[in-house]
SEVEXKE-515314 format. One record per residue (C-alpha): chain; x, y, z. Coordinates in pm, 1 decimal. Layout:
% SEVEXKE-515314
+-------+----------+----------+----------+
: chain :        x :        y :        z :
+-------+----------+----------+----------+
:     A :        X :        Y :        Z :
...
+-------+----------+----------+----------+
END
This chain:
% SEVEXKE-515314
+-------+----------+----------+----------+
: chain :        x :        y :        z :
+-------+----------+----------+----------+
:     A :    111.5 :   2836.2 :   1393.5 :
:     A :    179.9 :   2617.2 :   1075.0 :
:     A :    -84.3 :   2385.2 :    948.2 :
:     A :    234.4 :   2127.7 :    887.1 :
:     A :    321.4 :   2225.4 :   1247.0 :
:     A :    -23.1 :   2124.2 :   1401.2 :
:     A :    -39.1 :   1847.8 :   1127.5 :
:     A :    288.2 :   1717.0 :   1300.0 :
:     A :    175.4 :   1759.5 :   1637.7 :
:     A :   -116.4 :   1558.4 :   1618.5 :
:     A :     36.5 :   1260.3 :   1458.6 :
:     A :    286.9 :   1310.6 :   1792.7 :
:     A :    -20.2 :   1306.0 :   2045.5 :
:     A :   -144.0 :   1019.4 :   1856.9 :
:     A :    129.2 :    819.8 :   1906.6 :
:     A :    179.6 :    889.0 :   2285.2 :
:     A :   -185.9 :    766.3 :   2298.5 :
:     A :    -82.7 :    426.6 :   2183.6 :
:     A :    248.3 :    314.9 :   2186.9 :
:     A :    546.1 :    475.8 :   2335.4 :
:     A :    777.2 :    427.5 :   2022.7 :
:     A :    759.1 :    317.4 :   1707.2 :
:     A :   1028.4 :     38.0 :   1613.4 :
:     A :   1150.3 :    -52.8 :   1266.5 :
:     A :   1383.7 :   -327.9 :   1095.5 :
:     A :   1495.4 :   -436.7 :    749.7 :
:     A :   1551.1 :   -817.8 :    693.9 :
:     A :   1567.9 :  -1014.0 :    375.6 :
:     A :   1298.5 :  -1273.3 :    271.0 :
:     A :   1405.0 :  -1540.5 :     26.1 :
:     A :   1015.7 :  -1727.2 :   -130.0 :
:     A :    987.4 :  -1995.7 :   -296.1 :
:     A :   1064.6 :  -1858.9 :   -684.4 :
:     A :   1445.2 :  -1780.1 :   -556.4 :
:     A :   1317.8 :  -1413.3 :   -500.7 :
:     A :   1531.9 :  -1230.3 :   -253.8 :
:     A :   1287.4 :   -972.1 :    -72.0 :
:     A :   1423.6 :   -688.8 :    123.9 :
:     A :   1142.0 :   -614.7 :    319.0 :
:     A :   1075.2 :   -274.5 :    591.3 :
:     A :    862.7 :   -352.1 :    886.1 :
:     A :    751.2 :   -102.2 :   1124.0 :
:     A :    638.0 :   -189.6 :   1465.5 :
:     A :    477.1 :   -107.8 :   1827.9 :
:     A :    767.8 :   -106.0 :   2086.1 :
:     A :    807.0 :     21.7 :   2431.9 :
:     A :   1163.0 :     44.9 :   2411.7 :
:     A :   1324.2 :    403.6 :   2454.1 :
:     A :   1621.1 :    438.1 :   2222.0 :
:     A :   1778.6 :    709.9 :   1956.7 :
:     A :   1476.4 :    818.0 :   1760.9 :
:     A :   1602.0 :    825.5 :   1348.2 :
:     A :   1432.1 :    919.5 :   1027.1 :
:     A :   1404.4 :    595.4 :    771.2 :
:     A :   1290.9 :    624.1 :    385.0 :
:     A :   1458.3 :    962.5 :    428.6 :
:     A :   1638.9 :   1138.8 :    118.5 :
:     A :   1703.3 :   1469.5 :    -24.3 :
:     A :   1352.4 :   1461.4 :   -185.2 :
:     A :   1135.6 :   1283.7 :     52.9 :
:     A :   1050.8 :   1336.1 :    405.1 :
:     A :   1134.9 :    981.4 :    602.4 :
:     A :    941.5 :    810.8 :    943.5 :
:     A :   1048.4 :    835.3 :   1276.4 :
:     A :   1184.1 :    515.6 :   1436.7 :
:     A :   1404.1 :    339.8 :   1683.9 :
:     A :   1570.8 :    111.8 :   1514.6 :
:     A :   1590.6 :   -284.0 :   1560.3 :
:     A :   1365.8 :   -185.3 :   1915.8 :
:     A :   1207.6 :   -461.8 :   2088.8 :
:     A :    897.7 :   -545.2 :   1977.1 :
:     A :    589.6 :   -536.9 :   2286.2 :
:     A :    443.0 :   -825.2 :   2439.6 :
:     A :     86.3 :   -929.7 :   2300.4 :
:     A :    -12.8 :  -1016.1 :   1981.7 :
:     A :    -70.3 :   -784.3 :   1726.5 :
:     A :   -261.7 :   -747.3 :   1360.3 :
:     A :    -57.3 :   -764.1 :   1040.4 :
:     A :    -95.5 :   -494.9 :    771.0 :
:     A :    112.6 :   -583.6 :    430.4 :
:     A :    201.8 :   -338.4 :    216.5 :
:     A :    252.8 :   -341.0 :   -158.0 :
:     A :    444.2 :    -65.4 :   -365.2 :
:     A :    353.8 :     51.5 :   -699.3 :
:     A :    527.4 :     39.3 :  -1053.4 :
:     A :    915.7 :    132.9 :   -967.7 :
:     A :    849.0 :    252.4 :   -628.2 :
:     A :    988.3 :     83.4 :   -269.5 :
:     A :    864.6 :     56.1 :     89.2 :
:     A :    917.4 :    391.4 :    170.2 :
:     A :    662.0 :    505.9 :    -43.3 :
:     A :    386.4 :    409.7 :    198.2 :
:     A :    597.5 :    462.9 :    518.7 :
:     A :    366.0 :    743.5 :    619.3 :
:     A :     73.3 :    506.3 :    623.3 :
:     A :    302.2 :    235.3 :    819.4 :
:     A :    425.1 :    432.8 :   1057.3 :
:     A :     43.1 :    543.3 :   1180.8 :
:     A :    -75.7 :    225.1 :   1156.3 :
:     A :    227.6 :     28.6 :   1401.3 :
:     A :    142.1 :    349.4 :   1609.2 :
:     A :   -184.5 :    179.5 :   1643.4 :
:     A :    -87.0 :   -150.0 :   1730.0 :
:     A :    -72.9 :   -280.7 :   1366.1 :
:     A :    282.4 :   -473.9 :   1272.5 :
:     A :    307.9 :   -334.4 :    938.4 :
:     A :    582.3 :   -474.6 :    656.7 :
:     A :    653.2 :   -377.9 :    293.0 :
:     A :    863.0 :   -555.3 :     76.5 :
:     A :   1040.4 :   -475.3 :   -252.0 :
:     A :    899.6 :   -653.1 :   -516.8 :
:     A :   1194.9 :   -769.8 :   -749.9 :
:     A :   1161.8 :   -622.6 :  -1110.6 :
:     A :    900.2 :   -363.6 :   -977.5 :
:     A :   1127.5 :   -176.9 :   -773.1 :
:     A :   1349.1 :    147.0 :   -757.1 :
:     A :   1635.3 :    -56.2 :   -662.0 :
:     A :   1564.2 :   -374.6 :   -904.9 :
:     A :   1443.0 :   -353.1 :  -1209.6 :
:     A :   1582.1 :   -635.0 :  -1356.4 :
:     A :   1317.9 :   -689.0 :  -1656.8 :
:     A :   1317.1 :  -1119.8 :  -1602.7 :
:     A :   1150.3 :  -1055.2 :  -1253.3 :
:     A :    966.6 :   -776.3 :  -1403.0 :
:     A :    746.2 :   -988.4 :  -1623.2 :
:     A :    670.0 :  -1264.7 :  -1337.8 :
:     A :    362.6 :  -1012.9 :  -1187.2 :
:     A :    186.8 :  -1354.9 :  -1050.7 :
:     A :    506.7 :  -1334.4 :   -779.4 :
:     A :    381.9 :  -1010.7 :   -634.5 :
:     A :    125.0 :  -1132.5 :   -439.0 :
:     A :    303.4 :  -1411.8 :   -379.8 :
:     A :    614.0 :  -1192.8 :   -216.4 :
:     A :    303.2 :  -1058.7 :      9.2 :
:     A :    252.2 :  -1419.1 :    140.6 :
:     A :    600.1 :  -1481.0 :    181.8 :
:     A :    696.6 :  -1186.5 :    403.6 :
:     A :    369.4 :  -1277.5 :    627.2 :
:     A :    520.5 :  -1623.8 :    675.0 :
:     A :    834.0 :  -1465.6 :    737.6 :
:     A :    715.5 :  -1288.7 :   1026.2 :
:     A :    493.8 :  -1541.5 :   1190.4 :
:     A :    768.7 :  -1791.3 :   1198.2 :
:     A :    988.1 :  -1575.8 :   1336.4 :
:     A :    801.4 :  -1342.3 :   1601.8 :
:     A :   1134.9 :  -1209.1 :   1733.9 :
:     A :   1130.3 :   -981.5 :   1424.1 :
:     A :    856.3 :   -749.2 :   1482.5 :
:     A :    653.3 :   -922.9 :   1774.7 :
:     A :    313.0 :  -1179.5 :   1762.3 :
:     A :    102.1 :  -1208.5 :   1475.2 :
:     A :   -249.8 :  -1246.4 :   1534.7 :
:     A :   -334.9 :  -1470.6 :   1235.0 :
:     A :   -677.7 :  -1374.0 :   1252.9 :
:     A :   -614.3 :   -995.5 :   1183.5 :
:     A :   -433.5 :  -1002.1 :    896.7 :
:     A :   -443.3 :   -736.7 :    618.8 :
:     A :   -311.6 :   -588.3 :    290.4 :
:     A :   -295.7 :   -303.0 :    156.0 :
:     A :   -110.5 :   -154.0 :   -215.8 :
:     A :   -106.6 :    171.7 :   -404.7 :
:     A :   -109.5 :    169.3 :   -791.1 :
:     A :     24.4 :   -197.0 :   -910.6 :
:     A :     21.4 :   -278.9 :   -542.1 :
:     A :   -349.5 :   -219.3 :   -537.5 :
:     A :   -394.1 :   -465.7 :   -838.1 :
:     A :   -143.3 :   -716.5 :   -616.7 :
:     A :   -418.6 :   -694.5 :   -289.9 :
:     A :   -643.3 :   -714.0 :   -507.1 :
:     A :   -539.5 :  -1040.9 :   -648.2 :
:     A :   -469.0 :  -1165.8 :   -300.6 :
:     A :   -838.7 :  -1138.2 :   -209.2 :
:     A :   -911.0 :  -1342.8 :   -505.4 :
:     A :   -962.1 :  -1118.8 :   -802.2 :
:     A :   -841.0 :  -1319.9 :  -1132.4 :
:     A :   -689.0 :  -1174.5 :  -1412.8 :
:     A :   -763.6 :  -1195.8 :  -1775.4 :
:     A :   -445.2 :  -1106.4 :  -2020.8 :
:     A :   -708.5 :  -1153.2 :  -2331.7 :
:     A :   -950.0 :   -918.9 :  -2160.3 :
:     A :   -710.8 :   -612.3 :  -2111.2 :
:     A :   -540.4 :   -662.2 :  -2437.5 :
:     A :   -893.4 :   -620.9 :  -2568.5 :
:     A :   -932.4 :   -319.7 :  -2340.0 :
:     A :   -617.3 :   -136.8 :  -2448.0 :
:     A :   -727.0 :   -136.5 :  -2832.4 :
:     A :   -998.5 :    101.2 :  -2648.7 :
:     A :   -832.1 :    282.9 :  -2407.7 :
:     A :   -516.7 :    347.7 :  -2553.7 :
:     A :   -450.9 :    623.1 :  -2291.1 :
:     A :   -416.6 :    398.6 :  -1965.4 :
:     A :    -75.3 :    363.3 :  -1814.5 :
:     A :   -189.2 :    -41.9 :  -1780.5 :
:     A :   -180.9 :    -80.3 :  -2108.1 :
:     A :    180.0 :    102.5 :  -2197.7 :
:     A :    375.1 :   -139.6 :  -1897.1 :
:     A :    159.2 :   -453.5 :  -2014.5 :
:     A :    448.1 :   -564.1 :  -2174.2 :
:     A :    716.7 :   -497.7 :  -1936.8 :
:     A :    534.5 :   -704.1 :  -1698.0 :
:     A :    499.7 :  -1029.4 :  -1881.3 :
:     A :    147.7 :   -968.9 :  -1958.8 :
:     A :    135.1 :  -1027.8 :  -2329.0 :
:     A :    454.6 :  -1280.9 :  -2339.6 :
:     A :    345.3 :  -1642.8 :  -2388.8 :
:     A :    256.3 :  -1869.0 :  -2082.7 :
:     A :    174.4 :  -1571.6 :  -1893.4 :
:     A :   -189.6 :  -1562.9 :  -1904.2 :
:     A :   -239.6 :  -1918.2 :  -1722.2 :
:     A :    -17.2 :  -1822.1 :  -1432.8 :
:     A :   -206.6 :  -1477.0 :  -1386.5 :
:     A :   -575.3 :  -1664.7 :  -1455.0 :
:     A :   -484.9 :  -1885.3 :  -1134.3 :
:     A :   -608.7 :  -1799.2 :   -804.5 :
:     A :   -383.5 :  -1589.9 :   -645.2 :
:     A :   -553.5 :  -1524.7 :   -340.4 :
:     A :   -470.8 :  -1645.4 :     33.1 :
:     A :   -753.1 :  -1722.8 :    308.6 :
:     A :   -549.0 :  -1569.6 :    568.4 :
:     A :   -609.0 :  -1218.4 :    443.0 :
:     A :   -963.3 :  -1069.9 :    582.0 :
:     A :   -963.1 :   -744.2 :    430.6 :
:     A :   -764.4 :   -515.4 :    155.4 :
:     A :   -747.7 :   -166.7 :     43.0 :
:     A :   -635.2 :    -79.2 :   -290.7 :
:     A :   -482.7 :    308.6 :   -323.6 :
:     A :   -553.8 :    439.0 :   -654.7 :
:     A :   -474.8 :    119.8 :   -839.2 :
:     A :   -390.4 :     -6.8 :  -1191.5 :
:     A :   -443.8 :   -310.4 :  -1434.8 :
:     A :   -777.8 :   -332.4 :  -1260.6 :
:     A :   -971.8 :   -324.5 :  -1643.3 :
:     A :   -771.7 :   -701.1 :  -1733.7 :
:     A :   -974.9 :   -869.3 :  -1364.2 :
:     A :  -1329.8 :  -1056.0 :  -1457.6 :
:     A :  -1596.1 :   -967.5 :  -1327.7 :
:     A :  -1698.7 :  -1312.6 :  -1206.1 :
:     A :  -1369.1 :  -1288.4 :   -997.1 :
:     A :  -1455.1 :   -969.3 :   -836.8 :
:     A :  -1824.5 :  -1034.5 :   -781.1 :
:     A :  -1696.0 :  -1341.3 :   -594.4 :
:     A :  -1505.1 :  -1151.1 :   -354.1 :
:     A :  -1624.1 :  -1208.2 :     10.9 :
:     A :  -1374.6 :  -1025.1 :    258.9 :
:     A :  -1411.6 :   -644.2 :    321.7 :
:     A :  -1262.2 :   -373.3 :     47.9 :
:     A :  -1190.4 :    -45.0 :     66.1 :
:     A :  -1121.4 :    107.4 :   -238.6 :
:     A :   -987.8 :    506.0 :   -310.7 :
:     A :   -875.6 :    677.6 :   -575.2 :
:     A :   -752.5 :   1009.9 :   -653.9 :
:     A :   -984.8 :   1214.7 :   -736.7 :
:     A :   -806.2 :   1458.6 :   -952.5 :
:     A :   -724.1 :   1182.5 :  -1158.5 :
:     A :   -510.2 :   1143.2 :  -1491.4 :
:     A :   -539.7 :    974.2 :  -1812.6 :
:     A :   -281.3 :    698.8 :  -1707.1 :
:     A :   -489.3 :    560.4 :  -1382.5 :
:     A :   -842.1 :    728.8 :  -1447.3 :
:     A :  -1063.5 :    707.9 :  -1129.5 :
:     A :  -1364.6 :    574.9 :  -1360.0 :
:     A :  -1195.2 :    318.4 :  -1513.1 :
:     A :   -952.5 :    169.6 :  -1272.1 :
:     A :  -1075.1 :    199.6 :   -899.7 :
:     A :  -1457.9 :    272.3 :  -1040.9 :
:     A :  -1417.4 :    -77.2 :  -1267.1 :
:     A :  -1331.2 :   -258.4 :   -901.5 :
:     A :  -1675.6 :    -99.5 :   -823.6 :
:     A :  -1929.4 :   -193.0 :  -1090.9 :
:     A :  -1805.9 :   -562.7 :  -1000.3 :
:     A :  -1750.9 :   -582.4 :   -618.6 :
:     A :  -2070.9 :   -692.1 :   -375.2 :
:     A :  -2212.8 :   -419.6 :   -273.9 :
:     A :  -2207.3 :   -530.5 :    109.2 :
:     A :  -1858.9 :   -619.0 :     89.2 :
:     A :  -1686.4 :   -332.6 :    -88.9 :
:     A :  -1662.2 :     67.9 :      9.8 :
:     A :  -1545.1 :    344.1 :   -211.1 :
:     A :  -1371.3 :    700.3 :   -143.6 :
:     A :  -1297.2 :    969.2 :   -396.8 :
:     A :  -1023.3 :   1138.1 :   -208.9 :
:     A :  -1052.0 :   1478.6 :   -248.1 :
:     A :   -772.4 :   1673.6 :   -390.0 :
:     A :   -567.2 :   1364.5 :   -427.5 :
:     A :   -362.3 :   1307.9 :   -749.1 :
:     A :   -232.9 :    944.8 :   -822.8 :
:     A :    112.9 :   1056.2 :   -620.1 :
:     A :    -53.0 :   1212.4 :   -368.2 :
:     A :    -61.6 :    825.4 :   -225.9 :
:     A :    336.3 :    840.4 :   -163.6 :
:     A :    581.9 :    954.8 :     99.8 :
:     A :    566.4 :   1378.8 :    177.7 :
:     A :    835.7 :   1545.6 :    -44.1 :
:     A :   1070.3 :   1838.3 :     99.1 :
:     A :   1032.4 :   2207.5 :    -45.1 :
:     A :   1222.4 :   2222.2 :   -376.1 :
:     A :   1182.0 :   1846.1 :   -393.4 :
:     A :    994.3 :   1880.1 :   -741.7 :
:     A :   1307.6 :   2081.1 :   -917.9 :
:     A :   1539.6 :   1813.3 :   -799.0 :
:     A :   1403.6 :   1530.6 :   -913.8 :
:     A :   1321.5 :   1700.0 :  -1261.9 :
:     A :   1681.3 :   1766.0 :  -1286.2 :
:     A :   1776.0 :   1411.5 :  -1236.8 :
:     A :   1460.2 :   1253.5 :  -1407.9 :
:     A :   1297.6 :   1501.2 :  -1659.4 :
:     A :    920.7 :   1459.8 :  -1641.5 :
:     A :    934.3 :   1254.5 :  -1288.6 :
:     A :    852.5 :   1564.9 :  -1072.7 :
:     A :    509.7 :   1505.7 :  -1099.8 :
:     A :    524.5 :   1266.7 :   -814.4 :
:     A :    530.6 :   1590.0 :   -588.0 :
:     A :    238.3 :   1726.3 :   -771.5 :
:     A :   -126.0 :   1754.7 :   -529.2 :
:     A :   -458.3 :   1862.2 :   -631.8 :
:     A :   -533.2 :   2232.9 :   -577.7 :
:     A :   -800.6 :   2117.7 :   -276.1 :
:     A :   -565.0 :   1977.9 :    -50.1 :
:     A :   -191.8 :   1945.9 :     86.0 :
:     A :    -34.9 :   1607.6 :    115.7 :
:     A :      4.8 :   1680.7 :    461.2 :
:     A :   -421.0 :   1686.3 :    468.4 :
:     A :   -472.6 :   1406.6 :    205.1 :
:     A :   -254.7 :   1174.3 :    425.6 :
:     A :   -431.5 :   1300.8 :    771.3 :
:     A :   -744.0 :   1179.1 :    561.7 :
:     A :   -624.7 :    853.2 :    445.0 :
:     A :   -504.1 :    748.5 :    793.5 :
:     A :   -835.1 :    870.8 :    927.6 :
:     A :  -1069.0 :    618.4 :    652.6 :
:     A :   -820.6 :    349.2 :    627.3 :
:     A :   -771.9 :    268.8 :   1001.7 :
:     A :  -1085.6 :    307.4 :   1076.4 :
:     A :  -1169.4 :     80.7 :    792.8 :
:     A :   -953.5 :   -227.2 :    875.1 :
:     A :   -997.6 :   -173.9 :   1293.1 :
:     A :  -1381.8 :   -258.3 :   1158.5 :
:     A :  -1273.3 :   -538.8 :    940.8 :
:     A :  -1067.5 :   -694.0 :   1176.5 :
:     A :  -1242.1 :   -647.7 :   1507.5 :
:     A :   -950.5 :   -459.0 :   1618.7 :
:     A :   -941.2 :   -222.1 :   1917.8 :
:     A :   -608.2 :    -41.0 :   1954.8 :
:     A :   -487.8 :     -5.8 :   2299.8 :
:     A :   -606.4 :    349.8 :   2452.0 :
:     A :   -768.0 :    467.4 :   2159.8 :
:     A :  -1046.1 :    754.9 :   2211.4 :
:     A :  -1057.9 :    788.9 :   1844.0 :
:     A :   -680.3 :    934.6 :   1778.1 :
:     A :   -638.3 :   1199.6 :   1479.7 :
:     A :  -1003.9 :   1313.9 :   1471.1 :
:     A :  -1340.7 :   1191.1 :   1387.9 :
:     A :  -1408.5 :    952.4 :   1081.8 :
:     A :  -1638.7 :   1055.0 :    787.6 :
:     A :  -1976.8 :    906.4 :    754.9 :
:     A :  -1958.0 :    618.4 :    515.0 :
:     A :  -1521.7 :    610.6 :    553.6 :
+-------+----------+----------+----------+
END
């Protein structure tokens, strides 16, 4: 029997021990800065319908859904979810999908600019919006609980790989410094922070007030940052202020673009030490944080985009199949803690939790 087969099967039993189905919708948020947000949100649902694979292509394996299903009665615990640099919501669909499993109403926009399907360079260099999309997609969906169900406004999280690590991370009130990681990047020449600096609006006039503001949001109570960038240009007085619950991993077959001592291990040296946790996740490479790709996926993309079939690359310790078993393991463990959150028939679905997780 296939380790993918069992890995498969036990995300299936999990499921069944929570809720029935899994239901999923696209809508379109418009904020305040005249952003137009397409925004996935995956959610718990009773409703039996035609079960369909979203954020599904030739390259990358997609979530099972019924689509536009009634959302259950009760109210439920929001989990945001932030993208990285160029990537979508689909990217972290594996993580969404477990978590509205659980209970969790989970909803990732696309951030304008940032985006695989917008990167127009104007909303490119606005980063202060990112978080800001974040807060607009939670309003969204408390304002409208026909979407995706109840919010609980009291169990509300976010979570964001890469430059959507550095965009929780600013929603739990980390401020940023554009003097400080200019500074930084005459050292560390090498960090992939420093080479889309500019592309972001980082080093363009007027940007370092907006990004020096306090981004954060009171409604959040606890964020986890996957393997995240631009953490070198937050001040340390920012991050030592930091009072909600963090959980913060990183590859740990890093690279030179988002090194594991100098991104997520910065976030460390600064973070209250009964506030923040940390997890080297073993065998994990900076990608290994995305969707699963399909056998041959790494030749096809390298046809279309020489050099970008290193998204499909893992450590040699560990499948993505594993590494994502893992993260579902630590991270939902981590926010039912930080939230007070009991799922509904949970006897500790997909395994045991490390020690210290």
């Amino acid at each position: 029997m296939s380790r993918l087969f069992l890995l498969v099967l036990a995300s299936i039993l999990f499921t069944s021990a929570a809720y029935a189905e899994v239901g999923f919708r696209l809508f379109t948020v418009n904020n305040t800065e005249g952003r137009s947000l397409d925004v996935a949100v995956w959610y718990p649902s009773a409703e039996k319908g035609v079960v369909e694979q979203v954020g599904e292509n030739a390259a990358f394996v997609g979530t099972p859904v019924v689509k536009n299903a009634l959302p259950v009665s009760g109210r439920h615990p929001l989990l945001l979810l932030s993208h990285g640099y160029g990537g979508n919501w689909g990217n972290t669909g594996w993580l969404a999908h477990a978590m509205a499993a659980r209970g969790y109403i989970v909803a990732a926009p696309n951030h304008p600019g940032t985006t695989t399907r917008n990167r127009d360079a104007v909303q490119a260099s606005k980063l202060w919006l990112r978080p800001q999309d974040l807060i607009a997609v939670m309003n969204n969906l408390i304002a409208s609980p026909s979407i995706a169900g109840d919010i609980d406004q009291q169990r509300i999280a976010a979570a964001g790989h890469s430059l959507g690590g550095w965009t929780v991370m600013a929603l739990a009130g980390a401020r940023f410094s554009t003097s400080r990681l200019s500074k930084d990047c005459e050292i560390h020449t090498l960090l992939g922070a420093c080479k889309v600096a500019s592309p972001l609006g980082i080093t363009k006039p007027g940007a370092a007030d907006r990004l020096a503001a306090d981004l954060s949001n009171a409604r959040i109570k606890a964020v986890v940052s996957l393997d995240l960038g631009l953490a070198r240009g937050f001040t340390p007085q920012s991050l030592a202020g930091i009072r909600l619950p963090v959980l913060v991993m990183a590859a740990q077959a890093d690279s030179d673009d988002v090194p594991a001592q100098l991104e997520s291990g910065y976030l460390m040296r600064f973070l209250p030490a009964d506030r923040a946790q940390f997890v080297s996740v073993a065998g994990a490479t900076h990608f290994s944080f995305m969707q699963l790709c399909k056998p041959g996926a790494q030749a096809l993309i390298e046809e279309d985009a020489p050099g970008e079939g290193v998204v499909c690359q893992d450590g040699a310790r560990a499948s993505r199949e594993q590494i994502h078993h893992q993260l579902i393991n630590q991270i939902s463990h981590f926010l039912d803690r930080a939230l007070d959150y009991s799922p509904r028939n949970d006897d500790t679905p997909l395994g045991s939790f490390p020690s210290g997780a």
